[in-house]
C-alpha positions as CSV (number, residue, x, y, z in Angstrom):
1,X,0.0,0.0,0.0
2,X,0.7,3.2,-0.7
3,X,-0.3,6.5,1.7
4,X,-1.5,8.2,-1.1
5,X,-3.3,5.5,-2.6
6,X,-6.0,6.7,0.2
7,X,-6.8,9.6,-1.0
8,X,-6.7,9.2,-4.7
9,X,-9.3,6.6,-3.5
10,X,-11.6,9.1,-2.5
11,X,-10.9,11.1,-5.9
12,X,-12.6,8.9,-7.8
13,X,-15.4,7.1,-5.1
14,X,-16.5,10.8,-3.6
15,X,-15.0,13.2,-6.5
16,X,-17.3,16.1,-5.6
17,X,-17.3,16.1,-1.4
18,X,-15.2,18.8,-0.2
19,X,-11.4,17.4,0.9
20,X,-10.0,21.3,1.6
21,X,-10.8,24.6,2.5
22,X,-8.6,27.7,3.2
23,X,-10.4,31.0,3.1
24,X,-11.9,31.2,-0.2
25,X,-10.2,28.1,-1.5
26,X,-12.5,25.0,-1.7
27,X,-11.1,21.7,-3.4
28,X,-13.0,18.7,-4.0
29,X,-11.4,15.3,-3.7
30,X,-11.1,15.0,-7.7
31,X,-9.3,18.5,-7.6
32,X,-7.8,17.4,-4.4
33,X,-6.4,14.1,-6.4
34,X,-5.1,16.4,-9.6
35,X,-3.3,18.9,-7.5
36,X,-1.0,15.7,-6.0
37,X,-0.6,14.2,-9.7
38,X,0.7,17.1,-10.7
39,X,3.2,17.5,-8.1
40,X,4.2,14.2,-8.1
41,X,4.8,14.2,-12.2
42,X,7.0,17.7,-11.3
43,X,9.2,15.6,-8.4
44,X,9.5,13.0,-10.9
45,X,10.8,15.9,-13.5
46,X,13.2,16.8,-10.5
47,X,14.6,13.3,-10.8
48,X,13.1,11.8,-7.7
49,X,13.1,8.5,-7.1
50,X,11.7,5.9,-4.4
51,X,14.0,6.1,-1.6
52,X,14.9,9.8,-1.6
53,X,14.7,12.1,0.7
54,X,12.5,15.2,0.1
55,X,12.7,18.3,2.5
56,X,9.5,20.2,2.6
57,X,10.0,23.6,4.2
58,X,6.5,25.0,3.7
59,X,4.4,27.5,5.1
60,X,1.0,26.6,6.4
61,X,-1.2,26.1,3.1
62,X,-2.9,23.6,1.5
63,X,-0.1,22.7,-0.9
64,X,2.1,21.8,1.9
65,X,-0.6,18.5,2.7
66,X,-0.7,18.4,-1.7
67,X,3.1,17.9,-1.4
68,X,2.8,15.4,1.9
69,X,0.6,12.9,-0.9
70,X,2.9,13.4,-4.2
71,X,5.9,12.4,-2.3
72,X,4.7,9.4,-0.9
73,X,3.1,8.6,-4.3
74,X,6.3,8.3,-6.3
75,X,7.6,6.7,-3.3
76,X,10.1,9.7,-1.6
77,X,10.6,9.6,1.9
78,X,9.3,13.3,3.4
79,X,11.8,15.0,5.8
80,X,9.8,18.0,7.2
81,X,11.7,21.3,8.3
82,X,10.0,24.2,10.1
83,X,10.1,26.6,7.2
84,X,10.8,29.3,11.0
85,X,13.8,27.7,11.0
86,X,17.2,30.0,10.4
87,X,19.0,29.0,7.1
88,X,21.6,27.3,9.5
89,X,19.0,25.2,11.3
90,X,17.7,23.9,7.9
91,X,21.3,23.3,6.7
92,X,21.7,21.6,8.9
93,X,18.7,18.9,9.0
94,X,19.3,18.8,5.1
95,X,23.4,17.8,5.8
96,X,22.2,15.2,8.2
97,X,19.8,13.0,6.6
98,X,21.1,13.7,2.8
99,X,17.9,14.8,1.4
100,X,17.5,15.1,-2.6
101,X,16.1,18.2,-3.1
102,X,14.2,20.7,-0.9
103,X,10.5,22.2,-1.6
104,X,10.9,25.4,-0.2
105,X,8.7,29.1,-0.4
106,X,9.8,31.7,-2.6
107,X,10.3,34.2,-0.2
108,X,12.8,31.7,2.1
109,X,16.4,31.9,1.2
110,X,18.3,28.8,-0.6
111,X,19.5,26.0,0.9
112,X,23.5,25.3,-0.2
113,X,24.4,22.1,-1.5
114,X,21.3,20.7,-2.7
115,X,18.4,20.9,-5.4
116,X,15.5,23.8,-4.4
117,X,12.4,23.9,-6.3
118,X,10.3,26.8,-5.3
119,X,7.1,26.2,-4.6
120,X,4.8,27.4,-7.8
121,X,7.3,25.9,-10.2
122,X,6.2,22.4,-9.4
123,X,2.5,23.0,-10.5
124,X,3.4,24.5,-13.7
125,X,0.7,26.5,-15.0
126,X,-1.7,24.4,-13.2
127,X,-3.9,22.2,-14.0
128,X,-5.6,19.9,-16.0
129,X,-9.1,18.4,-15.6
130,X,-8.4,14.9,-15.1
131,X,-4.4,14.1,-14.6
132,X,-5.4,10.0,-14.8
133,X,-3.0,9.2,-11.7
134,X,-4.6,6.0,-10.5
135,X,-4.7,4.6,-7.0
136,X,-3.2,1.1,-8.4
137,X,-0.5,3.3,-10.8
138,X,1.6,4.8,-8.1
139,X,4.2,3.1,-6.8
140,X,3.7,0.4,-4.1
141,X,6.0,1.4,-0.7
142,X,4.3,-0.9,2.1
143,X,7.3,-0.6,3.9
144,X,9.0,2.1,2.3
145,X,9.7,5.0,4.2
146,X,7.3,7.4,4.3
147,X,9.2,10.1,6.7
148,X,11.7,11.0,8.7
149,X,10.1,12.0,12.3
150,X,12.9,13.9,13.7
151,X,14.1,14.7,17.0
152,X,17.4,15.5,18.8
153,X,20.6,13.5,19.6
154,X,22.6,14.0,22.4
155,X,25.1,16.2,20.7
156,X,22.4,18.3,19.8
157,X,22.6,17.1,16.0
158,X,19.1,15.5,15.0
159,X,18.0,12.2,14.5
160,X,14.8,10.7,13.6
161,X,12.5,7.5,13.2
162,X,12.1,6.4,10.0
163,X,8.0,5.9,9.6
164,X,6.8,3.6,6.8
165,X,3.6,4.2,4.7
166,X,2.2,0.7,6.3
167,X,2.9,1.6,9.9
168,X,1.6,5.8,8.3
169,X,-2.0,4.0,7.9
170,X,-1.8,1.9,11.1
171,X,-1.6,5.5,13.4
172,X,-4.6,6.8,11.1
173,X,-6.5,3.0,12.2
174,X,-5.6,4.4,15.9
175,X,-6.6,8.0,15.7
176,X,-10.1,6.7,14.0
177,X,-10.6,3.8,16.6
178,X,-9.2,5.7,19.6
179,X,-11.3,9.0,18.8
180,X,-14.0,7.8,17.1
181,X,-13.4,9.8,13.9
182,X,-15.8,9.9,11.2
183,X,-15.8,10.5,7.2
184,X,-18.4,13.2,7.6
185,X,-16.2,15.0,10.3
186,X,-15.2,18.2,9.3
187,X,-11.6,19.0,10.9
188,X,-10.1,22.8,11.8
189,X,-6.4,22.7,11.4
190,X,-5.4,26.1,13.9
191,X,-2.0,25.0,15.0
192,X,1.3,24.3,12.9
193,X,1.6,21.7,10.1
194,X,5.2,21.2,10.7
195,X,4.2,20.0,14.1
196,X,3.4,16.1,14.3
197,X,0.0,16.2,16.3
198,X,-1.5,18.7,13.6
199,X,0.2,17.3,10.5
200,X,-0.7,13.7,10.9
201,X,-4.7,14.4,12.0
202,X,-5.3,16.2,9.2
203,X,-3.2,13.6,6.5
204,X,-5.8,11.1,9.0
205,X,-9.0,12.9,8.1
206,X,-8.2,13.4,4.3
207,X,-7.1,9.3,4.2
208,X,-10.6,9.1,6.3
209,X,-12.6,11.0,3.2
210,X,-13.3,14.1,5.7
211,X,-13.2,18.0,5.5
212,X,-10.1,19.7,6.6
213,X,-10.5,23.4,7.4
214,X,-7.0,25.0,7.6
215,X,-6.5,28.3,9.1
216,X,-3.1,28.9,10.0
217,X,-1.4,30.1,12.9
218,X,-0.4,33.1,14.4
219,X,-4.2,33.9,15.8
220,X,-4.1,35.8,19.0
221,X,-6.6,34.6,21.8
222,X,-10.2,36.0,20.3
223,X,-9.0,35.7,16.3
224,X,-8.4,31.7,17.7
225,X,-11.6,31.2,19.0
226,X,-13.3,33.3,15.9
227,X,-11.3,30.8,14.0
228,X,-12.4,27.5,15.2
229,X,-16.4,29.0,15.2
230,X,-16.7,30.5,11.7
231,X,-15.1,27.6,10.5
232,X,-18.0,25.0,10.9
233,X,-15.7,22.3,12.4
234,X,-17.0,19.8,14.6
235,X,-13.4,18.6,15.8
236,X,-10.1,20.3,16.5
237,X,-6.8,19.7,18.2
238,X,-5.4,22.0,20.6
239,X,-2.3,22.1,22.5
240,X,-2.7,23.2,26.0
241,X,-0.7,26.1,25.7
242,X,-3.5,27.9,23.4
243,X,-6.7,26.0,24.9
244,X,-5.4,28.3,28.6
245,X,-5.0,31.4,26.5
246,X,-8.8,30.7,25.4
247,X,-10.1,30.4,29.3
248,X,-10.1,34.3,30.5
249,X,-12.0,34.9,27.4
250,X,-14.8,32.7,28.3
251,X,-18.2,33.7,29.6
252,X,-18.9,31.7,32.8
253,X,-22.0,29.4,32.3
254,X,-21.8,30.1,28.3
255,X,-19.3,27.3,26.4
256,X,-16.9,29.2,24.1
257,X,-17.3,26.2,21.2
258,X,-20.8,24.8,21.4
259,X,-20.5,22.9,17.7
260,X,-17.6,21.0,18.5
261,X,-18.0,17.2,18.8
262,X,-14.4,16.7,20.0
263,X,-11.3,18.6,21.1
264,X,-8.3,16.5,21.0
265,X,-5.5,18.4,23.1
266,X,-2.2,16.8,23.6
267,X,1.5,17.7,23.8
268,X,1.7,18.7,27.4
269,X,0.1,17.3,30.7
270,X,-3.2,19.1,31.8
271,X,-3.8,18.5,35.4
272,X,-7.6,17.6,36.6
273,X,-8.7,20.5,37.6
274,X,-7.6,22.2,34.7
275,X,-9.4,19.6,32.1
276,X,-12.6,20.5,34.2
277,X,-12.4,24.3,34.0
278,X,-12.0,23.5,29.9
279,X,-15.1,21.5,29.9
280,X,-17.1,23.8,31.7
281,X,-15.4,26.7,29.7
282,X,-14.4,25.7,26.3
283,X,-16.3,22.2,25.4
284,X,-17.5,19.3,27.8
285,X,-16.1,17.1,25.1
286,X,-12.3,17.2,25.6
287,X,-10.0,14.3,25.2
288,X,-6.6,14.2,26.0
289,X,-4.7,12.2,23.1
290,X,-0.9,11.3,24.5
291,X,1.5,10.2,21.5
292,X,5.0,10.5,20.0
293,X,6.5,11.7,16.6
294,X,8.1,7.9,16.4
295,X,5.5,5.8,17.6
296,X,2.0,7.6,17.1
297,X,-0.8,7.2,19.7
298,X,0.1,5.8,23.3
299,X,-2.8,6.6,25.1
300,X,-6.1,8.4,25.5
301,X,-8.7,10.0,27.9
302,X,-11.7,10.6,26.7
303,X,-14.1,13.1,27.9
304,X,-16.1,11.1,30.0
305,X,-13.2,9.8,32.3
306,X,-11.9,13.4,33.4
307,X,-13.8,13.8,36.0
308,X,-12.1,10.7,38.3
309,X,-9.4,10.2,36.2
310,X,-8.2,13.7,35.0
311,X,-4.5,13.7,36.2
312,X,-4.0,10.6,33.8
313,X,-3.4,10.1,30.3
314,X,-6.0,7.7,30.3
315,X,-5.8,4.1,29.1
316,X,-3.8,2.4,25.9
317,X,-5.1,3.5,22.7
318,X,-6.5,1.0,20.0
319,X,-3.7,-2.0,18.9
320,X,-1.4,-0.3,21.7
321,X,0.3,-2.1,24.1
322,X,2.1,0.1,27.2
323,X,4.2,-1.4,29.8
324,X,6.2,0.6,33.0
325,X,9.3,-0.9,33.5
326,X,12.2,-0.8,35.6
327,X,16.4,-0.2,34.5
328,X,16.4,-3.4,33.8
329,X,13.7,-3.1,31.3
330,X,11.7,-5.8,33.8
331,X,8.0,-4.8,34.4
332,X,7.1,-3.3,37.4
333,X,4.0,-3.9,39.7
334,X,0.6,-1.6,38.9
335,X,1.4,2.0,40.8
336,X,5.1,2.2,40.5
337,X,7.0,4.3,38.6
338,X,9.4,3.5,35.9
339,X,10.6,3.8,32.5
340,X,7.0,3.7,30.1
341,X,7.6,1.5,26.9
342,X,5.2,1.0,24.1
343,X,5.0,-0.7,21.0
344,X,2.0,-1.4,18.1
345,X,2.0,-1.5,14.7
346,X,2.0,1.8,14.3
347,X,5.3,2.5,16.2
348,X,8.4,3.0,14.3
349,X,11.4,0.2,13.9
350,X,14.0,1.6,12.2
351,X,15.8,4.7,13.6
352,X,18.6,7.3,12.1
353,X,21.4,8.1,14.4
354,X,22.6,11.4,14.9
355,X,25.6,10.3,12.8
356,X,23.1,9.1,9.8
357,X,23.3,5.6,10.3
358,X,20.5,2.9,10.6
359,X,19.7,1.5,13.8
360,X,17.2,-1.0,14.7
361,X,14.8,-0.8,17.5
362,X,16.1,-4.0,20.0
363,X,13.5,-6.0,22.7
364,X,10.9,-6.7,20.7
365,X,9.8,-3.2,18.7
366,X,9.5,-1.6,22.2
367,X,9.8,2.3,22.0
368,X,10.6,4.3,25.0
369,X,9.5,8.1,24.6
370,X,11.6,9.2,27.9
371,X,8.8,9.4,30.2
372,X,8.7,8.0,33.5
373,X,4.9,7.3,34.6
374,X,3.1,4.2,36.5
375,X,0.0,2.6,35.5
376,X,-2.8,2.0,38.4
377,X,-4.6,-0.9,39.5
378,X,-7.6,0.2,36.8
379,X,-4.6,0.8,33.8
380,X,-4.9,4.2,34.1
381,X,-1.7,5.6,32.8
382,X,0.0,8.7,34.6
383,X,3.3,10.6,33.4
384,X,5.9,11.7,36.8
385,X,8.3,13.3,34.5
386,X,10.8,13.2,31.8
387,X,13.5,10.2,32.1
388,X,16.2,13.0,30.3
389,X,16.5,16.6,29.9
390,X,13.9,17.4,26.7
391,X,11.7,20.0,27.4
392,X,8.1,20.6,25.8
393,X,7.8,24.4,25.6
394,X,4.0,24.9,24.6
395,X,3.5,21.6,23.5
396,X,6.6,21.5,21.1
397,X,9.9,19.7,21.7
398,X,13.2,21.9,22.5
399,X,16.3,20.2,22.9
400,X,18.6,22.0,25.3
401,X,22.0,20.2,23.6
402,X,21.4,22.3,20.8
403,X,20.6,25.6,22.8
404,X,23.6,24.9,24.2
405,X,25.9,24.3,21.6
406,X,24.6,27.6,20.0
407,X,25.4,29.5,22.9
408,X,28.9,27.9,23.7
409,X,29.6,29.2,20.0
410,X,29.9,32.7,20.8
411,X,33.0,33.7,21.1
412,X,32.5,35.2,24.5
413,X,30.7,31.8,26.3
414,X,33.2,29.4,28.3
415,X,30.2,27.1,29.3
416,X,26.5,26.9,29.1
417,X,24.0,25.2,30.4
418,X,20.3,24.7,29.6
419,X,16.9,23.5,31.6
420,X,13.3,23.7,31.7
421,X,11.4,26.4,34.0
422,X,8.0,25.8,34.6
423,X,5.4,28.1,32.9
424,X,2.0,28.4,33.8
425,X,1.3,29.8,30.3
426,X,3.6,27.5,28.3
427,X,3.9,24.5,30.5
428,X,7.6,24.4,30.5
429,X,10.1,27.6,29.5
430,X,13.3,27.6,28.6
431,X,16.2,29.3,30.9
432,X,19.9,28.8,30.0
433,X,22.6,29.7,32.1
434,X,26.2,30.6,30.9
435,X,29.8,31.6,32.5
436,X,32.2,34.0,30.4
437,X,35.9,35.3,30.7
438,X,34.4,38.2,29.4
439,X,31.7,41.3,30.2
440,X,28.3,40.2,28.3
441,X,25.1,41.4,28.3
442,X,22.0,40.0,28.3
443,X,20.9,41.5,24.8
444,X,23.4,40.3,23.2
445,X,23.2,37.0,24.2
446,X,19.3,37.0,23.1
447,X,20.6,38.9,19.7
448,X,22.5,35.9,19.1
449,X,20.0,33.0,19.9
450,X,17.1,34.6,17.7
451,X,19.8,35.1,14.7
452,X,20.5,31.2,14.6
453,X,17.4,29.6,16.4
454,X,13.8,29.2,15.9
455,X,11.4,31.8,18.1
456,X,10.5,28.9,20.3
457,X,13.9,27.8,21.4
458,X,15.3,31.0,22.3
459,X,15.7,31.4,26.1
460,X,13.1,33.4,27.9
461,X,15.9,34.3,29.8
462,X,19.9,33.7,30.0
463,X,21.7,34.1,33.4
464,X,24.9,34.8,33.6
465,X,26.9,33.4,36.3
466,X,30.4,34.1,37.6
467,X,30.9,30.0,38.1
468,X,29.3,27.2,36.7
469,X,27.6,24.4,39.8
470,X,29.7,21.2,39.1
471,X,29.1,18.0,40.7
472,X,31.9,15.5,42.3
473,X,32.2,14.4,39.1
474,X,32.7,17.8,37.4
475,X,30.1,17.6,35.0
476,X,27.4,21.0,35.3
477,X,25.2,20.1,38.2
478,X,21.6,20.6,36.4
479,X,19.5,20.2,39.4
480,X,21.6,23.4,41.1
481,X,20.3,25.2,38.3
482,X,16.8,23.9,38.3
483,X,17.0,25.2,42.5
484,X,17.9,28.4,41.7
485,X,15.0,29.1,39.3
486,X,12.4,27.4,42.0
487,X,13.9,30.2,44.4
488,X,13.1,33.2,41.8
């Protein structure tokens, strides 16, 4: 099978229902089907072949899904970069998992070293009535990679699961099983594409036969919630972050989203009492949905279960199976907390190190996120904390290796060191800490970090200290640090 096979499925059994909307834009299945023949035909005039790797640095638009489909149906492998990324960020990703070409915008600058089509070009002068790409015509991956889900070594250079377009379909199986999703749902894209959580419901809806509505970010507060109204959605995923910056704008005894079937929020914990202010405030029908970039769905919490079991991530999602284990990898007993694992057919096998080389998952296809959690006597899962350092800043992963590394290259940094704070707003912030030889200041620290990192991963704020906590073993004591922001 092929990913796109799906939806070119649809094309011709439900040509006319709407697949897409953005603003004034409306596309049908059948035109929904064209668009991705036509751009796969151009990545094939680009000379790409099954196997390669395609960057897509894309804005959040419709094409970007369009380009998702063609390069699954001529059998590329999709490396997605965060078109917010600096030039040396996507240089980077690009240098590391030796894409082919890069899809980029016209307005971003090149990428050195490799192919760049800009966007328009591979659409031509657009399009034809009927292109005559057939579901049984495109080329058959199975088990062919179908992306790169990246994340972050430990020297701060990335790495990533490689996701084939078989174990693709089996985390669309779990999001329609575990949520209950529907072909005649209509679904309201408000948060990122790049991101995992928003990118993979809405390829899951489209493979489904459903309506995507995509309204891309930034919205502030009230434009959000206008958004997710006007849109005539019945389902939409939140991540915390945004779902507390809707609250003070609610009118008590009045729910801010009334249409909405189901609001799938997930990304960062929400504690109980929080998930019942929501309900009574935003929708009664929340679910919390936990899951990985690697492995898909882990667990969920549906809306119905908040009310005893809210400070849980519920139970194991559909074809999921979720153990809590000790060092040893040996499972514990119910209520003690270890090491979570997971592993389904939806769950990744085949891994890229940091140094580009293929490494197999060992035990069994276990995955282990880095979560530490126990699982009570009723198999209600609950998270206590991250195994290693990562931190989820608004429901999006920032490494601190690479926040580090940036700021240890200024030529003024001896050391640097870089934690999670907790936010209230955010969930988690990020604080670094750094030593110098030298007199800096604070703005030119931050001048640096935005000129080479993503808005997210810059510091909300740098400290500068005259000596650098060590422990007996004279690595950079990290709890210290954590202390001293509990004490500010």
């Amino acid at each position: 099978m092929n990913v796109a096979s799906l939806v070119l499925r649809h094309a011709q059994g439900q040509p006319d229902k709407i697949a897409l909307v953005q603003g004034d834009l409306r596309l049908t299945y059948r035109e929904f089907g064209n668009r991705i023949a036509v751009a796969a035909a151009g990545l094939q005039r680009a000379a790409v072949r099954p196997g390669d790797r395609v960057g897509l640095c894309l804005g959040d638009h419709i094409e970007h899904l369009v380009l998702y489909f063609a390069v699954a149906a001529v059998g590329g492998t999709v490396l997605p970069m965060d078109h917010r990324w600096t030039t040396n960020e996507k240089q980077q990703v690009v240098n590391a998992f030796n894409a082919r070409l890069v899809v980029r915008e016209a307005h971003e600058d090149a990428i050195a070293g490799i192919a760049n089509i800009v966007l328009p070009a591979l659409f031509g002068d657009f399009l034809p009535a009927s292109v005559g790409l057939q579901p049984d015509d495109i080329y058959n991956a199975d088990d062919v990679p179908f992306s790169v889900a990246l994340s972050s070594g430990t020297t701060g250079r990335p790495k990533g699961a490689l996701v084939s377009h078989r174990q693709m379909y089996e985390r669309f199986v779990n999001q329609w099983t575990t949520l209950g999703l529907k072909a005649d749902d209509r679904f309201v894209s408000v948060t990122p594409l790049y991101f995992g959580a928003a990118r993979s419901l809405c390829m899951g809806f489209l493979s489904l036969g459903a309506t995507v509505i995509v309204d891309p970010p930034p919205h502030k507060p009230p434009q959000l919630a206008e958004a997710i109204r006007a849109s005539g959605a019945n389902v939409c995923f939140l991540v915390p972050t945004l779902m507390h910056r809707l609250l003070p704008l609610a009118q008590e005894g009045d729910l801010m989203f009334p249409a909405l079937d189901l609001l799938v929020f997930g990304g960062s914990i929400v504690h109980g009492d929080e998930a019942l202010e929501m309900q009574r405030k935003l929708t009664p029908n929340l679910a919390s949905y936990y899951a990985t970039s690697e492995g898909g769905g882990i667990s969920v919490l549906h809306a119905d279960e908040i009310d005893a079991h809210g400070d849980t991530v519920g139970k194991p999602a559909a074809k999921v199976t979720v153990e809590v284990v000790d060092a040893s990898d040996k499972p514990v007993t119910r209520g003690t907390t270890g090491r979570l694992r997971y592993r389904g057919p939806g769950v990744a096998t085949t891994f890229l190190t940091e140094f580009g080389e293929l490494d197999e998952a060992a035990g069994e296809g276990w995955f282990y996120p880095g979560d530490l959690a126990c699982i009570d006597a009723d198999g209600y899962i609950s998270l206590r904390g991250r195994e290693k350092e990562m931190i989820i800043r608004g429901g999006v992963n920032v490494y601190p290796a690479e926040i580090e590394t940036t700021l240890r290259e200024h030529p003024g940094v001896t050391e640097a060191a870089v934690v999670g704070w907790p936010s209230a707003a955010m969930g988690e912030d990020v604080a670094a800490f750094v030593t110098s030889e030298q007199t800096l200041t604070h703005d030119e620290l931050f001048y640096w970090c935005k000129q080479k990192l993503a808005p997210y991963k810059v510091p909300k704020q740098i400290f500068i200290l005259g000596e650098m906590p060590k422990t007996n073993f004279g690595k950079i004591d990290k709890r210290d640090l954590i202390n001293r922001l509990t004490r500010l």
